[in-house]
N, C-alpha and C positions, 0 to 999 in steps of 0.2 A: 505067232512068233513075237516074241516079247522082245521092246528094244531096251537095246542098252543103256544105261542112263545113271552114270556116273559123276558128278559134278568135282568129286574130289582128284581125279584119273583125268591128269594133265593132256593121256595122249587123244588127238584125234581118231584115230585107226588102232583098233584095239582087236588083237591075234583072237580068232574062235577056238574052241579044243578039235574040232572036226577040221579044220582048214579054211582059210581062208581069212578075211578082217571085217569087221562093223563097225560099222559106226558108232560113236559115244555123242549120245543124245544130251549129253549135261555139258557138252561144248559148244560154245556157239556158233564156232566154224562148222561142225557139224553139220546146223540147220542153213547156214550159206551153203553149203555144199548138197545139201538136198534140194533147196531151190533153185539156184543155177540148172542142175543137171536134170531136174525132172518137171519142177511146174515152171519156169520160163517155155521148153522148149513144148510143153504140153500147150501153153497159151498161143503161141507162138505159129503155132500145127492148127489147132483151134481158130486164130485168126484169118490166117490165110486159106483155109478152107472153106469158111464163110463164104471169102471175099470173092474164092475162084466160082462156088455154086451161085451167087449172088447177080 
């Protein structure tokens, strides 16, 4: 799946033709919002699992 990645396409949340929104890769909120939502809470999961087998 090939991302989106538009730098000219002001929006955030860009309509798919199948349904649904993706992401525009050529914003920089974008990349905030993929990190927040998936590798903080991946580290996060990560740490504390260590800590409890540890």
């Amino acid at each position: 799946m090939a991302l989106y990645r538009d730098p000219r396409d002001k929006r955030v949340f860009v309509p798919k033709k199948g349904g649904g929104v993706a992401l525009n890769f050529g914003h920089p909120i974008a990349w905030t919002i993929l990190v927040c939502t998936t590798i903080v809470p991946l580290i996060i999961v990560a740490v504390v699992t260590v800590g409890v087998l540890i």
